[in-house]
Predicted model as a PDB file, atoms N, CA, C, CB and O in Angstrom, pLDDT in the B-factor column:
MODEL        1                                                                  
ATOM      1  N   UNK A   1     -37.199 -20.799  -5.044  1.00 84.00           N  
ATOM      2  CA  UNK A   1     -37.754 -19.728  -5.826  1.00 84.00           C  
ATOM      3  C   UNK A   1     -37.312 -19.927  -7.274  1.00 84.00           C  
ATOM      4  CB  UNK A   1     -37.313 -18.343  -5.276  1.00 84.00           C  
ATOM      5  O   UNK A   1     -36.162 -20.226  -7.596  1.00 84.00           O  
ATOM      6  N   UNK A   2     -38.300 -19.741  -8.094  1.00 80.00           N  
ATOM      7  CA  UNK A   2     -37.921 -20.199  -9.640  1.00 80.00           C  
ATOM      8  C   UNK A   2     -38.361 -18.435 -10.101  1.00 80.00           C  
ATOM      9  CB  UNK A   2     -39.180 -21.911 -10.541  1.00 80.00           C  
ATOM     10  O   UNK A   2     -39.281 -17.744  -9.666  1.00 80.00           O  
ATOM     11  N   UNK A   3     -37.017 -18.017 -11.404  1.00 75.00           N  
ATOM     12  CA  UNK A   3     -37.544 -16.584 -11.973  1.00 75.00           C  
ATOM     13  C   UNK A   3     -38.189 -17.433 -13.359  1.00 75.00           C  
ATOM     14  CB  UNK A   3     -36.057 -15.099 -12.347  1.00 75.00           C  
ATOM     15  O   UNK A   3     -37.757 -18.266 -14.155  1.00 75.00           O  
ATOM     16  N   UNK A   4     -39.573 -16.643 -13.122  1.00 76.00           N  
ATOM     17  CA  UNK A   4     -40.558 -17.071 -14.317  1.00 76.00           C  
ATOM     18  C   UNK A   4     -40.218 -15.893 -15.437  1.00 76.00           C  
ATOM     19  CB  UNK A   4     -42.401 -17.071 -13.800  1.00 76.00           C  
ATOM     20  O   UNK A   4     -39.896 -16.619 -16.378  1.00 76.00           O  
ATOM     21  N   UNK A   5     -40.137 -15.070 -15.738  1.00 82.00           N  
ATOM     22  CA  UNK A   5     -39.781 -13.922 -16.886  1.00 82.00           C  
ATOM     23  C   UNK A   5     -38.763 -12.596 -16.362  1.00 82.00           C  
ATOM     24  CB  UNK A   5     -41.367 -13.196 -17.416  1.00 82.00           C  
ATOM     25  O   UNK A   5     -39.071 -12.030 -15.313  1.00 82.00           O  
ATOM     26  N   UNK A   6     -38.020 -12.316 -16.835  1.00 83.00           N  
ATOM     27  CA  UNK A   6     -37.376 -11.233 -16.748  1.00 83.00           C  
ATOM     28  C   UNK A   6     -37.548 -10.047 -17.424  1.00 83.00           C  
ATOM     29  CB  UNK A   6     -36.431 -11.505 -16.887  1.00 83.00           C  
ATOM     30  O   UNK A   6     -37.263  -9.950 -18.618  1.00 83.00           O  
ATOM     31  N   UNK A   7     -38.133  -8.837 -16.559  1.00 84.00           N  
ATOM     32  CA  UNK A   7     -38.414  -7.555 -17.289  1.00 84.00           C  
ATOM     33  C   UNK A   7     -37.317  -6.984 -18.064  1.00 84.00           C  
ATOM     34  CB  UNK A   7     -38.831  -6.541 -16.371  1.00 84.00           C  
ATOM     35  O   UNK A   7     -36.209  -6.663 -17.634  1.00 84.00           O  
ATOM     36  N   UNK A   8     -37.763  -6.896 -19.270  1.00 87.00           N  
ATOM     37  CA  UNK A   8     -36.539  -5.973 -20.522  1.00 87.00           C  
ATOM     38  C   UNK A   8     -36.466  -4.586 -20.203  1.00 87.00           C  
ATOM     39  CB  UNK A   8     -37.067  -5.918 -22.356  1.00 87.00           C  
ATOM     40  O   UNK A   8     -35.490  -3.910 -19.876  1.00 87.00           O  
ATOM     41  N   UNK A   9     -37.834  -4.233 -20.376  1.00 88.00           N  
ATOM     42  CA  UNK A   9     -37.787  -2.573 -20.230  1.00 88.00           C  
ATOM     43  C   UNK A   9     -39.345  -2.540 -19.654  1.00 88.00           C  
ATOM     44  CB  UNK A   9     -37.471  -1.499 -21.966  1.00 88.00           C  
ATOM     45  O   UNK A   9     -40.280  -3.333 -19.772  1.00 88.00           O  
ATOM     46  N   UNK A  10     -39.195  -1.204 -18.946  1.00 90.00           N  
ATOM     47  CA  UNK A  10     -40.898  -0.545 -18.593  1.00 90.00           C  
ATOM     48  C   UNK A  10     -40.713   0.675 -19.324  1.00 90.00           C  
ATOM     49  CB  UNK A  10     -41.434  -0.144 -16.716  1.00 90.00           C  
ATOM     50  O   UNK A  10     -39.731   1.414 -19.404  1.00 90.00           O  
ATOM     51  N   UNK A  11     -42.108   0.752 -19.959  1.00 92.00           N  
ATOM     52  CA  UNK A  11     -42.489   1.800 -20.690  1.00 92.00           C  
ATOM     53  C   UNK A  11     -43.448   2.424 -19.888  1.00 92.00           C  
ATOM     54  CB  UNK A  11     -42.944   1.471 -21.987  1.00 92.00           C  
ATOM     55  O   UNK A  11     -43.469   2.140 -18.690  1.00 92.00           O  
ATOM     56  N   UNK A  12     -44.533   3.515 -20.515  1.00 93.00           N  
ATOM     57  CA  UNK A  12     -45.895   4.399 -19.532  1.00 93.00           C  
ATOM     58  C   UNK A  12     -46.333   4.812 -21.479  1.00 93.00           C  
ATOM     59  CB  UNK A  12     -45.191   6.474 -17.819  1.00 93.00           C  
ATOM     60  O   UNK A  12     -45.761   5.203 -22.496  1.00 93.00           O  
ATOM     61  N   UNK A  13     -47.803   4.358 -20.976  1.00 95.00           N  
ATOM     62  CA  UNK A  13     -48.513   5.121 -22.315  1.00 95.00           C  
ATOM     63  C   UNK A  13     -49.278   6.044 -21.784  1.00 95.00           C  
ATOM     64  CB  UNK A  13     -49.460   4.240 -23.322  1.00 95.00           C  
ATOM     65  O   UNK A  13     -49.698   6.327 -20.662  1.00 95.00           O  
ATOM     66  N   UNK A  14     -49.375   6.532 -23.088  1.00 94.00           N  
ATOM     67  CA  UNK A  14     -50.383   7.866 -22.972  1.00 94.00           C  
ATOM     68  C   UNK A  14     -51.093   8.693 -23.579  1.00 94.00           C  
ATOM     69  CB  UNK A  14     -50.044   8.580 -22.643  1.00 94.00           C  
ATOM     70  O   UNK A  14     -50.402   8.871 -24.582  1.00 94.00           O  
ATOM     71  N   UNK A  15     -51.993   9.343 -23.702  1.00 93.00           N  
ATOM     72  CA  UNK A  15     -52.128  10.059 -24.581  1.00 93.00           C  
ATOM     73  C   UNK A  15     -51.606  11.535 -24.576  1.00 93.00           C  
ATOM     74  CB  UNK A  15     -53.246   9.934 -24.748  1.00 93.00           C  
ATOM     75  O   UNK A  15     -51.137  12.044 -23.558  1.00 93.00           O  
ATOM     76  N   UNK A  16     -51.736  12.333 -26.023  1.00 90.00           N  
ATOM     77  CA  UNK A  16     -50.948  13.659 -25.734  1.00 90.00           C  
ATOM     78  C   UNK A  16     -52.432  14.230 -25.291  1.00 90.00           C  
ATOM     79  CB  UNK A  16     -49.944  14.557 -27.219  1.00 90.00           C  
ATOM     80  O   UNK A  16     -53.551  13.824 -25.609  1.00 90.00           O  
ATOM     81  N   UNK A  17     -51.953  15.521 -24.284  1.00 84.00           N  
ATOM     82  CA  UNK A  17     -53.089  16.465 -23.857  1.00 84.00           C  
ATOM     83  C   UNK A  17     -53.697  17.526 -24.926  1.00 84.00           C  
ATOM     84  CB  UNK A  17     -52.554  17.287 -22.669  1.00 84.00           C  
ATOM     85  O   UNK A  17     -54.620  18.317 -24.735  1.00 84.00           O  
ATOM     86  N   UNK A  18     -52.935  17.328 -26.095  1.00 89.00           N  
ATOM     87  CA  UNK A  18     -53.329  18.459 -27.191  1.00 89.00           C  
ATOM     88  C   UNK A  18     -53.553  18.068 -28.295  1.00 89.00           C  
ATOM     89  CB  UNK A  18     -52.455  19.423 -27.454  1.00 89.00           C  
ATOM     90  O   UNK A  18     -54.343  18.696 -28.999  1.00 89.00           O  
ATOM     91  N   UNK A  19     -52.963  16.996 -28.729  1.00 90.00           N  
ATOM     92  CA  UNK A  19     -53.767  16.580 -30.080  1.00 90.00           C  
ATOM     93  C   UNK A  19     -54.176  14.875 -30.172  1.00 90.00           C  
ATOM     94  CB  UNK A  19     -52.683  16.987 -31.498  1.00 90.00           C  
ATOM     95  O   UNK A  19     -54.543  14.209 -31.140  1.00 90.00           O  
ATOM     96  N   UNK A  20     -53.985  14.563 -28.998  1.00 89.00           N  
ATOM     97  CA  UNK A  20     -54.972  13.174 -28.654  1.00 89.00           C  
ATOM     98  C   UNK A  20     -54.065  11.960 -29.188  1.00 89.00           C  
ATOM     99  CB  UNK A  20     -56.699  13.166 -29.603  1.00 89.00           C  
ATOM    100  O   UNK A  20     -54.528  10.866 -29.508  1.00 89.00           O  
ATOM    101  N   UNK A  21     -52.660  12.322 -29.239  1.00 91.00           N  
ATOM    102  CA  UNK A  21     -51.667  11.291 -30.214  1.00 91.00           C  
ATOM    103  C   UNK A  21     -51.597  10.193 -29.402  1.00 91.00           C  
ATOM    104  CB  UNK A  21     -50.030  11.809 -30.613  1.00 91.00           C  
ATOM    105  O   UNK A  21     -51.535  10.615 -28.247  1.00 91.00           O  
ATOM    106  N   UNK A  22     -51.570   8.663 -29.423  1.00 94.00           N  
ATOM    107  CA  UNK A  22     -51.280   7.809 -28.549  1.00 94.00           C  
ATOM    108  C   UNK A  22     -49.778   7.857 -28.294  1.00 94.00           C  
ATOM    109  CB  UNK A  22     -51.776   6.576 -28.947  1.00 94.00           C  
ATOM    110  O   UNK A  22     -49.271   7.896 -29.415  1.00 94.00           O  
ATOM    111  N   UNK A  23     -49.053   7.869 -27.597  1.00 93.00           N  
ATOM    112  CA  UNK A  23     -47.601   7.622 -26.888  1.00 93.00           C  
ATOM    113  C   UNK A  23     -47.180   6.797 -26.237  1.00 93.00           C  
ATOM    114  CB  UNK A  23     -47.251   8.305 -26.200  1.00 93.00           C  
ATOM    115  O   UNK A  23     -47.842   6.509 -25.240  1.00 93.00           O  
ATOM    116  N   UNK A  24     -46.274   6.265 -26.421  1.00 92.00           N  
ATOM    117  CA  UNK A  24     -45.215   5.221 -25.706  1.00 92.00           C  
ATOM    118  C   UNK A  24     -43.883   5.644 -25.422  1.00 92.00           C  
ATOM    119  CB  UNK A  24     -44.984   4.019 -26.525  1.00 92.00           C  
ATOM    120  O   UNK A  24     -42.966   5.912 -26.198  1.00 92.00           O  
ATOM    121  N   UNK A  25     -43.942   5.658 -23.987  1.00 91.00           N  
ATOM    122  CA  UNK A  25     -42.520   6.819 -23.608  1.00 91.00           C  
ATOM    123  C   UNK A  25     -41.407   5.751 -22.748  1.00 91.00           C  
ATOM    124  CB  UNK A  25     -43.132   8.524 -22.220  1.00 91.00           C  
ATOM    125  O   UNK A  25     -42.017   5.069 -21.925  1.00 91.00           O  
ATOM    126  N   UNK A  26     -40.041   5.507 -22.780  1.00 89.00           N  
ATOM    127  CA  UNK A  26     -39.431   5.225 -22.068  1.00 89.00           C  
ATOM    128  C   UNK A  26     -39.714   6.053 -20.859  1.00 89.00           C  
ATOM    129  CB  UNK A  26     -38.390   5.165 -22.566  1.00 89.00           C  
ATOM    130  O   UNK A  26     -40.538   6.952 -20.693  1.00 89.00           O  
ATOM    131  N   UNK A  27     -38.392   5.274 -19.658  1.00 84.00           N  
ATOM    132  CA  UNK A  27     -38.706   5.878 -18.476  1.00 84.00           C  
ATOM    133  C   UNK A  27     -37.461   7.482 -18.406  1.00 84.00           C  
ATOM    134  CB  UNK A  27     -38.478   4.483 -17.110  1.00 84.00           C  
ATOM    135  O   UNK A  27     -37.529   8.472 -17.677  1.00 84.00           O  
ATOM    136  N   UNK A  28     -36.562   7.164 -19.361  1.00 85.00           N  
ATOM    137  CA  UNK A  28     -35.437   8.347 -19.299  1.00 85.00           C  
ATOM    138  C   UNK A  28     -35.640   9.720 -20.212  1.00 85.00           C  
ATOM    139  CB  UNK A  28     -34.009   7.685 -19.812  1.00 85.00           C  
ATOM    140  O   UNK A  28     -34.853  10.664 -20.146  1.00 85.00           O  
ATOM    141  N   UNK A  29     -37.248   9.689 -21.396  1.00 87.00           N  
ATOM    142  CA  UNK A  29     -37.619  10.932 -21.817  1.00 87.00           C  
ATOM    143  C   UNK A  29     -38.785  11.308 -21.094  1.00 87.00           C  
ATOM    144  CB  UNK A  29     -37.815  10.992 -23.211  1.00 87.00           C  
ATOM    145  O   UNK A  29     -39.551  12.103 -21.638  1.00 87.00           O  
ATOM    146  N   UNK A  30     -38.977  10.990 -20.267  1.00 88.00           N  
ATOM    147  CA  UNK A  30     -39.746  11.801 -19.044  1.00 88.00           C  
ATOM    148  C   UNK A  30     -39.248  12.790 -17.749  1.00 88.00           C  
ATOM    149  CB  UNK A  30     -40.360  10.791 -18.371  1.00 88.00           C  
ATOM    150  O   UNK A  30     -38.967  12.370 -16.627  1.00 88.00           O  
ATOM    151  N   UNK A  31     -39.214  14.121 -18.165  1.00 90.00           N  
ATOM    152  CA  UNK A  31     -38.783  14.670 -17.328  1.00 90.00           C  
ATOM    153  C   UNK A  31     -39.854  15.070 -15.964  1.00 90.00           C  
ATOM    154  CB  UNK A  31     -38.201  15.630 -18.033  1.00 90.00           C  
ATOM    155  O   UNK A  31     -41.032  15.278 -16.253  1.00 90.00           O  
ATOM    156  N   UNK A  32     -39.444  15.170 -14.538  1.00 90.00           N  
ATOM    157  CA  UNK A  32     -40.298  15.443 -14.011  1.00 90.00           C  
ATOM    158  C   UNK A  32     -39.637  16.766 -13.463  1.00 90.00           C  
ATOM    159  CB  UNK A  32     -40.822  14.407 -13.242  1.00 90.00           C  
ATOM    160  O   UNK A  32     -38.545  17.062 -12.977  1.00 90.00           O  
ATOM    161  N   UNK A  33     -41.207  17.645 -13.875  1.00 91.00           N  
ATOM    162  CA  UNK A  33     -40.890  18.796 -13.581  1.00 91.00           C  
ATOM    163  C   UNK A  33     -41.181  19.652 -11.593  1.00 91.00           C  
ATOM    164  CB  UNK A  33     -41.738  19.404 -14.843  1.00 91.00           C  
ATOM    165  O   UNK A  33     -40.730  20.628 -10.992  1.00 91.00           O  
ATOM    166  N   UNK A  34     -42.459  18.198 -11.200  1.00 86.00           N  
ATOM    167  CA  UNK A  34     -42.999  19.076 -10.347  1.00 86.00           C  
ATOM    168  C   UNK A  34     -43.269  17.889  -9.236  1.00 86.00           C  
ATOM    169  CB  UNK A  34     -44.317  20.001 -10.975  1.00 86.00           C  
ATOM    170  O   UNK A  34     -42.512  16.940  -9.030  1.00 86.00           O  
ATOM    171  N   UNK A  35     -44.352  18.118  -8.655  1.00 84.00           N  
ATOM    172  CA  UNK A  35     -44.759  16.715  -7.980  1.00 84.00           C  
ATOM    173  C   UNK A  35     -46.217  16.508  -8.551  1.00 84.00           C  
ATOM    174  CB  UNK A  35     -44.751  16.739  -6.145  1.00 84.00           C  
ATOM    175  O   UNK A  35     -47.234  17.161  -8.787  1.00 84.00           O  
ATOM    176  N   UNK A  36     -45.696  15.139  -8.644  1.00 88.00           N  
ATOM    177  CA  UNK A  36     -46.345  14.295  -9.823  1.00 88.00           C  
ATOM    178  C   UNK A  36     -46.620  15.068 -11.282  1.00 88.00           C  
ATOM    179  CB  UNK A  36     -47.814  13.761  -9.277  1.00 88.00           C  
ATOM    180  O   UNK A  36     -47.681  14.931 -11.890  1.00 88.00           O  
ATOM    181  N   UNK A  37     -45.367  16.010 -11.821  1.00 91.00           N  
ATOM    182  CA  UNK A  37     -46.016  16.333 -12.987  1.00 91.00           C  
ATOM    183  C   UNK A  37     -44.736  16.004 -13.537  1.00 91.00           C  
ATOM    184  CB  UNK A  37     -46.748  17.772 -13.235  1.00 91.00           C  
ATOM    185  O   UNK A  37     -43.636  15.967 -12.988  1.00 91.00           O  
ATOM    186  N   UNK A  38     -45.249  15.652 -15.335  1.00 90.00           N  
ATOM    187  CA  UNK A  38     -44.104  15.377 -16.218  1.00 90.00           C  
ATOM    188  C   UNK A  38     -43.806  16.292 -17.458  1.00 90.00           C  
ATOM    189  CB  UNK A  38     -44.285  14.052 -16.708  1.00 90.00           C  
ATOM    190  O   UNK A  38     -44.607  17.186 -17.727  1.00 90.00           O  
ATOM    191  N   UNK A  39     -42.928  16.144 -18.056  1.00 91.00           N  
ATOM    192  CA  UNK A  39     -42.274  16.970 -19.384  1.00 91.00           C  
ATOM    193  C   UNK A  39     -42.175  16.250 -20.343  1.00 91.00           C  
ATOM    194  CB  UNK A  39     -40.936  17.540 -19.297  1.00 91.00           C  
ATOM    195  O   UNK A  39     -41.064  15.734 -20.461  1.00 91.00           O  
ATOM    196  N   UNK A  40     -42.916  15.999 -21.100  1.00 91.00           N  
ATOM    197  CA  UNK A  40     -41.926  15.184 -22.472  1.00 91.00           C  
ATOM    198  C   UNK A  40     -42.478  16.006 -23.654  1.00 91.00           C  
ATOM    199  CB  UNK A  40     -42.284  13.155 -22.823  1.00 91.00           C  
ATOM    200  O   UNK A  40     -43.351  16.873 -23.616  1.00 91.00           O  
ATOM    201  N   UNK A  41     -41.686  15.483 -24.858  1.00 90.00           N  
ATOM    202  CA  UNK A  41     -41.686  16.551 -26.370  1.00 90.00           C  
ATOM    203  C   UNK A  41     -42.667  15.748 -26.996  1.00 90.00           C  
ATOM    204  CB  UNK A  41     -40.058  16.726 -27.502  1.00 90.00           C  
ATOM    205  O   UNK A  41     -42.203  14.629 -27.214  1.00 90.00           O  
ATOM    206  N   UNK A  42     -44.132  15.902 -27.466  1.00 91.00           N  
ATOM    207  CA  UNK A  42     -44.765  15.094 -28.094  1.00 91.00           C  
ATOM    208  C   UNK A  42     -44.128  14.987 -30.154  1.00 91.00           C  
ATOM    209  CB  UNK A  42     -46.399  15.686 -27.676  1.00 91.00           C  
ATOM    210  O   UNK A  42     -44.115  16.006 -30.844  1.00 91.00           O  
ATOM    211  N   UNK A  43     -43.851  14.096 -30.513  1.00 91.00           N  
ATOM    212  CA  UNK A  43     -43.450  14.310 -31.851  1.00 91.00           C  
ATOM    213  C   UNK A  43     -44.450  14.638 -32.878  1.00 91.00           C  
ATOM    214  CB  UNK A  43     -42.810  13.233 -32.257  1.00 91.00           C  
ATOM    215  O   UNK A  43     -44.165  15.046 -34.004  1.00 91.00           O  
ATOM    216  N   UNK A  44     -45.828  14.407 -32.357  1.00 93.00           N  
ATOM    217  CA  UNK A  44     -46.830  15.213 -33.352  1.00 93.00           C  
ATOM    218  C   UNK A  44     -46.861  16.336 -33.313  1.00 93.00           C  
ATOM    219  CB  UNK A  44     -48.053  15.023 -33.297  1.00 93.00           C  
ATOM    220  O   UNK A  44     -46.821  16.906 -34.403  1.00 93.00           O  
ATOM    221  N   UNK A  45     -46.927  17.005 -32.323  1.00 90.00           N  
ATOM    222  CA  UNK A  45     -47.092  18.574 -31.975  1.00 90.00           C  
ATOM    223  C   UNK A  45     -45.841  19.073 -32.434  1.00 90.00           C  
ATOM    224  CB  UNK A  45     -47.340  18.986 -30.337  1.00 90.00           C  
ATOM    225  O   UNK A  45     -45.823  19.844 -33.393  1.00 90.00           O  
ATOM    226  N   UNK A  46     -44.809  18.728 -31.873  1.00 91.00           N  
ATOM    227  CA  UNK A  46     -43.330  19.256 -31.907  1.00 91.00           C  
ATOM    228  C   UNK A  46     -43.268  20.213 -30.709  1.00 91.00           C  
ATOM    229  CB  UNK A  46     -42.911  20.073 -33.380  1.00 91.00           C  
ATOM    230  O   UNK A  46     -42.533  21.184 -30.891  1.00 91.00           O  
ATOM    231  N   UNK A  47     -43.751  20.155 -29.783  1.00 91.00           N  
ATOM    232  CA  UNK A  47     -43.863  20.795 -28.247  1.00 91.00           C  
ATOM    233  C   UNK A  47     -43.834  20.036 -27.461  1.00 91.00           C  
ATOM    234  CB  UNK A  47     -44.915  21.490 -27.839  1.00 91.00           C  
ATOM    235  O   UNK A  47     -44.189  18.857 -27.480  1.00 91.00           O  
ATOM    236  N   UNK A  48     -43.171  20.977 -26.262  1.00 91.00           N  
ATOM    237  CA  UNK A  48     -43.082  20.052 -25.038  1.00 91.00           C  
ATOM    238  C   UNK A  48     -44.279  20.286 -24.455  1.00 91.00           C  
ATOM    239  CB  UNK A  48     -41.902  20.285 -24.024  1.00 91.00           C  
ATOM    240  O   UNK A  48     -44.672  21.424 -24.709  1.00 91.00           O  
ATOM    241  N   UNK A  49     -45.118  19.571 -23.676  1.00 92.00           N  
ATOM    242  CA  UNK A  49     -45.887  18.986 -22.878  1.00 92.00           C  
ATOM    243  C   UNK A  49     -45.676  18.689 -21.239  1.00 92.00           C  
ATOM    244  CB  UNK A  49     -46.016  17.981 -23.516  1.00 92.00           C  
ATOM    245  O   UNK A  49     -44.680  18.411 -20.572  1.00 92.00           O  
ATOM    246  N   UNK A  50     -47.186  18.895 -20.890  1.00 92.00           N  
ATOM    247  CA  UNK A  50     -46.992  18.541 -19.486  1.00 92.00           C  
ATOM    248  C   UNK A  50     -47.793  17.225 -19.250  1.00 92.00           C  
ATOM    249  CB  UNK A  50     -47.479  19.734 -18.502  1.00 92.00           C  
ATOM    250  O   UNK A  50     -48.724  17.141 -20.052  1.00 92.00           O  
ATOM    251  N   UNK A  51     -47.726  16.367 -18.549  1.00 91.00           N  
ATOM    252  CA  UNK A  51     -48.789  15.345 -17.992  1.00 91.00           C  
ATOM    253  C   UNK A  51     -48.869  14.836 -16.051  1.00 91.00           C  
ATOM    254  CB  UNK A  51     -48.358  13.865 -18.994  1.00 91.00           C  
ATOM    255  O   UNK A  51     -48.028  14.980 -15.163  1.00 91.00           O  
ATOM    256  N   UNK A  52     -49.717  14.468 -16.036  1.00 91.00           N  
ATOM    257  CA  UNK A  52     -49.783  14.220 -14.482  1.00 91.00           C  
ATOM    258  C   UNK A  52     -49.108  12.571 -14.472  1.00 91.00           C  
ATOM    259  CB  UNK A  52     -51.676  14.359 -13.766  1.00 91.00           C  
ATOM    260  O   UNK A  52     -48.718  12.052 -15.517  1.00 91.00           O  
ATOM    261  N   UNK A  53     -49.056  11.996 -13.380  1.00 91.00           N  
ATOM    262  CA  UNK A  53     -48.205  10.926 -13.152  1.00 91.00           C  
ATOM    263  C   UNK A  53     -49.820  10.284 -13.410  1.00 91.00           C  
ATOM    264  CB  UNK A  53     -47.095  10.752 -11.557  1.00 91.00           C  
ATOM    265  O   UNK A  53     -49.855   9.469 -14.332  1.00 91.00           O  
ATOM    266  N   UNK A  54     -51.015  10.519 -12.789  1.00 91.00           N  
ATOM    267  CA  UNK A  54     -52.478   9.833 -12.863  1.00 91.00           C  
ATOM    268  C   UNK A  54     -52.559   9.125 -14.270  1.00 91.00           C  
ATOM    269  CB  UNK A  54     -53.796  11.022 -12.715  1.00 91.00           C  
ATOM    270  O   UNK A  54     -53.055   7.999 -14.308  1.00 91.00           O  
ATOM    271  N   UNK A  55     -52.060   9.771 -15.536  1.00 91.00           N  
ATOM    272  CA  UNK A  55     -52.378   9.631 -16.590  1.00 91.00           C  
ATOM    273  C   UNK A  55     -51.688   8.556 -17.316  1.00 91.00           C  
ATOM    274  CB  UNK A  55     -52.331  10.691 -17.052  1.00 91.00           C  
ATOM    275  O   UNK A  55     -52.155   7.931 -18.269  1.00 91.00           O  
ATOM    276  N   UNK A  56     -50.357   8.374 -16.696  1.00 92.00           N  
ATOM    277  CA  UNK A  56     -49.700   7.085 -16.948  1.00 92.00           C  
ATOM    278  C   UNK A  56     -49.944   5.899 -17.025  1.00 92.00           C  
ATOM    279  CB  UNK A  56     -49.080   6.928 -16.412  1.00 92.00           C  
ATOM    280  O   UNK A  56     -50.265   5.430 -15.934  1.00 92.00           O  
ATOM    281  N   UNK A  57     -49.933   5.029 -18.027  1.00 94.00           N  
ATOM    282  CA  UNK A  57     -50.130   3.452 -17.759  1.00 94.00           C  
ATOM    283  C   UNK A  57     -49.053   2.665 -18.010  1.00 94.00           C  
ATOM    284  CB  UNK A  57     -51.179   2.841 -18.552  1.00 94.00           C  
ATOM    285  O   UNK A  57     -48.494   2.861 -19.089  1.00 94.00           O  
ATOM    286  N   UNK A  58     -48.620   1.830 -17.299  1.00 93.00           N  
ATOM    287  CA  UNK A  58     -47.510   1.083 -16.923  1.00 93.00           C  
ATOM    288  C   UNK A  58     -47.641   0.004 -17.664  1.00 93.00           C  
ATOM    289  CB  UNK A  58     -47.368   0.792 -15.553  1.00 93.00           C  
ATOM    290  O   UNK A  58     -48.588  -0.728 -17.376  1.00 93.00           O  
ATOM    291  N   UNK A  59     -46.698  -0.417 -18.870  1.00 92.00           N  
ATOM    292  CA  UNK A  59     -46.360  -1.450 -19.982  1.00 92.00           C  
ATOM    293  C   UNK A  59     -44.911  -2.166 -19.636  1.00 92.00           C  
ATOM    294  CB  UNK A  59     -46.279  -0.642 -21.531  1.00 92.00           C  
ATOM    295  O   UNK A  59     -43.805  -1.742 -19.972  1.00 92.00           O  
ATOM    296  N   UNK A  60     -45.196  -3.338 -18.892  1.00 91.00           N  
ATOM    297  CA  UNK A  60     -43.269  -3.717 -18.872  1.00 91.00           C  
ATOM    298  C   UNK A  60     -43.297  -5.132 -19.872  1.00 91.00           C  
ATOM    299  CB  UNK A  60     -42.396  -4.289 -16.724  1.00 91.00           C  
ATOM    300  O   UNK A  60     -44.115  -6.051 -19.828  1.00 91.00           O  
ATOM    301  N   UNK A  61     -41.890  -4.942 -20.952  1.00 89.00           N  
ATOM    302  CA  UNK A  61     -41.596  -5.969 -21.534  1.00 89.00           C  
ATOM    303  C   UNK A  61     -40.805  -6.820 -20.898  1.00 89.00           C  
ATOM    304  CB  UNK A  61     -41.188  -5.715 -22.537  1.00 89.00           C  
ATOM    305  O   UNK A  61     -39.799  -6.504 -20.262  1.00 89.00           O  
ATOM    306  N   UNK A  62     -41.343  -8.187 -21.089  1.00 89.00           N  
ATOM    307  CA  UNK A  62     -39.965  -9.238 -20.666  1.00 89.00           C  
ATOM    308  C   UNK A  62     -39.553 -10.166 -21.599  1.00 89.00           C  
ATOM    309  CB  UNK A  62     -40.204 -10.185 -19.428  1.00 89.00           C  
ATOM    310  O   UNK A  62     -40.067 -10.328 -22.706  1.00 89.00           O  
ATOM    311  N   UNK A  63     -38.500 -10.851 -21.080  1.00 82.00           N  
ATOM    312  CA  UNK A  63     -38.215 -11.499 -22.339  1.00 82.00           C  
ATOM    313  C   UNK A  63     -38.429 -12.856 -22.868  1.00 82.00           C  
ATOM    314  CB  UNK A  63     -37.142 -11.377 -22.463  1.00 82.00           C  
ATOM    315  O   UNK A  63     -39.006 -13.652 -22.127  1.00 82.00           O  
ATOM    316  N   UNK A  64     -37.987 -13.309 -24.243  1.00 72.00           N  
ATOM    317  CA  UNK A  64     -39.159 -14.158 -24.192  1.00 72.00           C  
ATOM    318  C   UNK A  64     -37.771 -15.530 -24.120  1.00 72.00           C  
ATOM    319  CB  UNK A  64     -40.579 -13.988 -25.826  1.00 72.00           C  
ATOM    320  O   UNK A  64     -36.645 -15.124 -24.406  1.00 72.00           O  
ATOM    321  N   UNK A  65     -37.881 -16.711 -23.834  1.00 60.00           N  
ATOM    322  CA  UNK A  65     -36.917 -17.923 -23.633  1.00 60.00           C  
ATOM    323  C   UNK A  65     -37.766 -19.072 -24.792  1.00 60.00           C  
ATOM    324  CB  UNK A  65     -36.864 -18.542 -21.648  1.00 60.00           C  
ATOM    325  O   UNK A  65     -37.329 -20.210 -24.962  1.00 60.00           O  
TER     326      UNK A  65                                                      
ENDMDL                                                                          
END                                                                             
């Protein structure tokens, strides 16, 4: 078995539900409040927010050799 890239970090994009901001969220400012629902503070709005887990898109960095 050969490791071809090693993941740095996973991110989730998104958009905000209220003023359409694009977002890029680590995985540790996502709070989950519910099942499948999330919390985070959008910095355009300056409010916290809800989002569904559906809405997430999965971005992982690796690194580069």
């Amino acid at each position: 078995m050969k490791i071809v890239d090693k993941a740095e970090k996973i991110v989730y994009i998104f958009n905000c539900s209220v003023c359409g901001s694009k977002l890029e969220v680590d995985c540790d400012e996502l709070i989950v409040v519910g099942n499948k629902t999330c919390k985070y503070l959008c910095p355009v709005c300056k409010k916290p927010r809800y989002i569904y887990w559906s809405a997430l898109k999965c971005k992982i960095y690796y690194t580069d050799k």
